[in-house]
C-alpha positions as CSV (number, residue, x, y, z in Angstrom):
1,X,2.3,-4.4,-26.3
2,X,2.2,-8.0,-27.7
3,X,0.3,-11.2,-26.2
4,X,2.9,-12.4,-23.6
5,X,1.6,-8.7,-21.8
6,X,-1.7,-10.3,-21.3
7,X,-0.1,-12.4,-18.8
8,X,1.3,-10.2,-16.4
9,X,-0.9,-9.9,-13.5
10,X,0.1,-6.0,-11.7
11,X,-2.8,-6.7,-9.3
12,X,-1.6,-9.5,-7.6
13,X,1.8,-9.6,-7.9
14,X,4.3,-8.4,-5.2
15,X,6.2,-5.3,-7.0
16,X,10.0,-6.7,-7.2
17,X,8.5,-9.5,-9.3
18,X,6.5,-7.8,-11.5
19,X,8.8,-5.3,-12.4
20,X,11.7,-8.3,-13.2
21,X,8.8,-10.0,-15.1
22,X,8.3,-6.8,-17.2
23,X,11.6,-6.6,-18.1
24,X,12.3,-10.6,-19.5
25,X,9.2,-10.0,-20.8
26,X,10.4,-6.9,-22.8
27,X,14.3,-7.6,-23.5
28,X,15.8,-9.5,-25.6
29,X,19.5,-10.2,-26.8
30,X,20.4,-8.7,-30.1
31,X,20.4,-12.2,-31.8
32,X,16.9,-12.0,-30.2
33,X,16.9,-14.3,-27.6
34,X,15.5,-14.1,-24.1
35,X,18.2,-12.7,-21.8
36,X,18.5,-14.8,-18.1
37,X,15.8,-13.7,-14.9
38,X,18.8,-13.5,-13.1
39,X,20.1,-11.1,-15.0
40,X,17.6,-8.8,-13.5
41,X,17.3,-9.7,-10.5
42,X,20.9,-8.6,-9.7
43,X,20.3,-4.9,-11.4
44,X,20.4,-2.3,-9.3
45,X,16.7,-1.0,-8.4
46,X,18.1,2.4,-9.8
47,X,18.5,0.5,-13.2
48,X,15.6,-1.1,-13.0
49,X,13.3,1.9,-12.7
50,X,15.4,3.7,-15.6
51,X,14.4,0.6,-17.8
52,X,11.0,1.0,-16.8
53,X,10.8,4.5,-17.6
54,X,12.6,3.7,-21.0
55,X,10.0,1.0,-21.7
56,X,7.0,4.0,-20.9
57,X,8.6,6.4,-23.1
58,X,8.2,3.8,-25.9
59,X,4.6,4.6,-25.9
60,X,4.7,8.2,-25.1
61,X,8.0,9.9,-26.4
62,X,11.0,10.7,-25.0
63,X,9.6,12.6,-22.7
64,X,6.7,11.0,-19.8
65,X,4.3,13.3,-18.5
66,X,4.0,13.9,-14.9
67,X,0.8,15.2,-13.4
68,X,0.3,17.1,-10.1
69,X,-2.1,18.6,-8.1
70,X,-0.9,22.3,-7.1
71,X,-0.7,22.2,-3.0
72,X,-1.4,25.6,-2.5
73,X,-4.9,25.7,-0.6
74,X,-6.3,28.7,-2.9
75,X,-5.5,27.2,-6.3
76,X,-5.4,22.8,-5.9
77,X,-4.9,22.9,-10.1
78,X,-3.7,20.1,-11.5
79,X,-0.7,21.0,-13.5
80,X,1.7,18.5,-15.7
81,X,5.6,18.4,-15.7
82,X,7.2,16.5,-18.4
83,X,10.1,14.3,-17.4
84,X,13.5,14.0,-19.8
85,X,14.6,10.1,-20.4
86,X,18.1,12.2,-21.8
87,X,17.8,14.2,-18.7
88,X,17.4,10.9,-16.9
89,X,20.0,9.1,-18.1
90,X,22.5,11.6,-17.7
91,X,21.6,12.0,-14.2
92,X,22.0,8.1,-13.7
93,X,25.2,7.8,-15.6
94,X,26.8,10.7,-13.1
95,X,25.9,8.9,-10.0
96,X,26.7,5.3,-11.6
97,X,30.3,6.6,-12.1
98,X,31.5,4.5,-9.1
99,X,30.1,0.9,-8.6
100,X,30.4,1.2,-5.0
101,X,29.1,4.0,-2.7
102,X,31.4,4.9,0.1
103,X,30.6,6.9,3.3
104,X,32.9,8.5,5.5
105,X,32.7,9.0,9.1
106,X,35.7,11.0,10.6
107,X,38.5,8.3,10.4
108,X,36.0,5.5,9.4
109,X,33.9,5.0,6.4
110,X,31.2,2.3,5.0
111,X,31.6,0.6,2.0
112,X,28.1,-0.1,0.0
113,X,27.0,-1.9,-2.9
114,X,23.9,0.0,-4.2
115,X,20.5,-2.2,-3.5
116,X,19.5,-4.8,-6.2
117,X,15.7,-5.8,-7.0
118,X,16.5,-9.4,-5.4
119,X,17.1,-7.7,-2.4
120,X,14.4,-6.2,-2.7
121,X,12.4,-9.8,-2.8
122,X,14.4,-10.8,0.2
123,X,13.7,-7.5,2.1
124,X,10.1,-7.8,0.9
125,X,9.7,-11.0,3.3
126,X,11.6,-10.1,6.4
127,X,10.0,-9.1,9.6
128,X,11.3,-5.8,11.4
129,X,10.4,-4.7,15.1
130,X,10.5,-1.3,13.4
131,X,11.6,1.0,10.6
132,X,14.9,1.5,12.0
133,X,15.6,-2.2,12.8
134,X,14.3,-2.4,8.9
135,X,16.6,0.2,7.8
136,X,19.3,-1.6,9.7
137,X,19.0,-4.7,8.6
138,X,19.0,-3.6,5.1
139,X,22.1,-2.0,5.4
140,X,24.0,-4.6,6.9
141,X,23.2,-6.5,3.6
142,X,24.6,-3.8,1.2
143,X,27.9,-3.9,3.7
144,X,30.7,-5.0,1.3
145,X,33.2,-5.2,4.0
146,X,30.8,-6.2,7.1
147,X,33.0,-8.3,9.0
148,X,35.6,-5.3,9.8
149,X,33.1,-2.8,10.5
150,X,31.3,-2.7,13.6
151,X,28.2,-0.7,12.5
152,X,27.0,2.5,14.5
153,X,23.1,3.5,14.5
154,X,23.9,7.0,14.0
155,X,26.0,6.3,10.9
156,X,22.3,4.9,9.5
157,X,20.9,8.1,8.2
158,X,24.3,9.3,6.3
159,X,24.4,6.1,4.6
160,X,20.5,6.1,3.5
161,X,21.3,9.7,2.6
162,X,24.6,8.5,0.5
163,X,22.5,5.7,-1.4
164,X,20.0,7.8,-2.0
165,X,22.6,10.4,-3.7
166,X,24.3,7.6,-5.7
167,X,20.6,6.2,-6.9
168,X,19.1,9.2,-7.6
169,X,15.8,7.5,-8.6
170,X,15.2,5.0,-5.8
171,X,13.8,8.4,-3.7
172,X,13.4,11.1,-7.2
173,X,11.8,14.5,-6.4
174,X,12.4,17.7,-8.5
175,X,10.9,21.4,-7.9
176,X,8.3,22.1,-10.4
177,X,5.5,25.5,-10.5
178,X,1.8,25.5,-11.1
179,X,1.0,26.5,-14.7
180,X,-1.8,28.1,-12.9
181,X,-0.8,30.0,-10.0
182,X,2.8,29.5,-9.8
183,X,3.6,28.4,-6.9
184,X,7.0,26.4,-6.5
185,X,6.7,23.0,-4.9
186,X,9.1,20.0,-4.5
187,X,7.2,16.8,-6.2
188,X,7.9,13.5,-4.7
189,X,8.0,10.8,-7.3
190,X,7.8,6.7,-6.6
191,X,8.9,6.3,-10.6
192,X,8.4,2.4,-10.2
193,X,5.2,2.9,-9.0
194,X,4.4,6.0,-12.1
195,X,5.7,2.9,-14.9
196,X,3.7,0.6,-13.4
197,X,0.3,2.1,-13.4
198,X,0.9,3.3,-16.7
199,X,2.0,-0.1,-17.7
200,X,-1.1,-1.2,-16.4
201,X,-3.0,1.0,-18.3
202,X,-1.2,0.0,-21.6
203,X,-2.4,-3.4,-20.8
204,X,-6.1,-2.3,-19.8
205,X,-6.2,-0.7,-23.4
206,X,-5.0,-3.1,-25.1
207,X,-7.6,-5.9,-23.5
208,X,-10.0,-3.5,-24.7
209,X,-8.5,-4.0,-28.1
210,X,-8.8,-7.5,-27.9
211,X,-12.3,-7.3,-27.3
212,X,-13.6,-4.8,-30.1
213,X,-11.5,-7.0,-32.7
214,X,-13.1,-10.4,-30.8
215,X,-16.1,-9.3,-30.9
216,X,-16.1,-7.7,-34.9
217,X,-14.4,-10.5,-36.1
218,X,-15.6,-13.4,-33.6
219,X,-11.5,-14.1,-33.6
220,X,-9.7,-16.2,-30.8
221,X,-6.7,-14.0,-29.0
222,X,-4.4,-16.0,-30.8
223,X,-5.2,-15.3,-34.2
224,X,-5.6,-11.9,-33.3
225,X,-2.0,-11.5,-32.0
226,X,-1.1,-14.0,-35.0
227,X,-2.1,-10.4,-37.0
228,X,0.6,-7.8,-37.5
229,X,0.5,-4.3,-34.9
230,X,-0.5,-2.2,-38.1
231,X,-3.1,-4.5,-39.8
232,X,-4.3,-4.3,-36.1
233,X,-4.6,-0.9,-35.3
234,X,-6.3,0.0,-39.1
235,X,-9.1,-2.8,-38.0
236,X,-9.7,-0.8,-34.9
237,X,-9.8,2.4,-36.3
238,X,-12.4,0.9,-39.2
239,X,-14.3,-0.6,-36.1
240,X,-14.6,2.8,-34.6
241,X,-15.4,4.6,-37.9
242,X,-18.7,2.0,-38.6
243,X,-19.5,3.2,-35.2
244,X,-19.9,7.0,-36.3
């Protein structure tokens, strides 16, 4: 992580705009200029979360651990799963092979764009009288042909269950056992909120960084972020070995 990371504030920021933040934070064109906010607010959340993931396994590999507690009464282990960013993209490149999402209802059918992280923003402050008049509402947005459809209520589930198909993960879950007792279990996954709080916790170490070499060196942040990663890291680790 580089000093521009300092900045981003995950405790106070509402998610949609934190996660586009991360991402003009951490992309660039390949004649290494800053690519357009815009350009991410009008991803689809799908491809937002993948990016997210692909920033996490930057630091960890290509594959991110995943660790769950077992929910069998008589065991409650903690076990870890390992996640595939190949197996992820392959999964997201099947259900991205059609831009649009279309549900069929005997003779009619729907169709949807998939959801974008500015709708998000602009679901984010809407006011609902309930879930279903939330799910409704954003449905009607995703409508690419709204104004020759007269929308049904009970179309509402097959079309969250359609989107949900076609961005696979918005709502991921995957079967995984108990190293220790073996149980089988479905695991339900927010992956935004996984790459966030391990964002977070990139950023939490790397404060902590910033203060060992600040206080060894008596060095403002700037001129320690004016020092190469490398020439960084070996301070640290001769900051640590004066401490043994």
């Amino acid at each position: 992580m580089y000093e521009n990371d300092l900045n981003l504030d995950f405790d106070h920021t509402p998610r949609p705009v934190l996660v586009t933040r991360i991402l003009e934070c951490c992309t660039r064109h390949t004649q290494k200029e800053s690519v357009e906010q815009s350009f991410f607010w009008m991803l689809p959340i799908g491809k937002r979360i993948e990016c997210l993931l692909t920033l996490l396994a930057s630091g960890t590999g290509a594959d991110i651990p995943i660790t769950f507690r077992c929910p069998n009464t008589k065991c409650g282990q903690e076990s870890e799963v390992k996640i595939s960013l190949t197996e992820i993209a392959g999964l997201q490149e099947h259900a991205y092979q059609n831009e649009r999402v279309v549900v069929s209802f005997e003779s009619e059918s729907l169709v949807l764009r998939r959801p974008t992280g500015g709708d998000q923003l602009e679901w984010l402050s809407g006011r609902y009288a309930d879930q279903e008049a939330a799910s409704r509402a954003m449905l009607g947005t995703l409508l690419l042909d709204r104004e020759e459809v007269a929308f049904r209520d009970e179309w509402l589930p097959v079309a969250e269950r359609a989107l949900e198909e076609k961005d696979p993960l918005v709502n991921f879950s995957l079967l995984v056992d108990c190293s220790n007792c073996g149980e089988e279990t479905l695991l339900e996954l927010d992956l935004e909120e996984v790459s966030l709080r391990e964002l977070r916790r990139a950023q939490l170490r790397l404060l902590a960084s910033v203060h060992r070499l600040a206080a060894s060196y008596h060095w403002s942040e700037e001129q320690i972020f004016s020092v190469p990663y490398w020439r960084r890291a070996y301070y640290l680790r001769l900051i640590e070995a004066e401490k043994n």
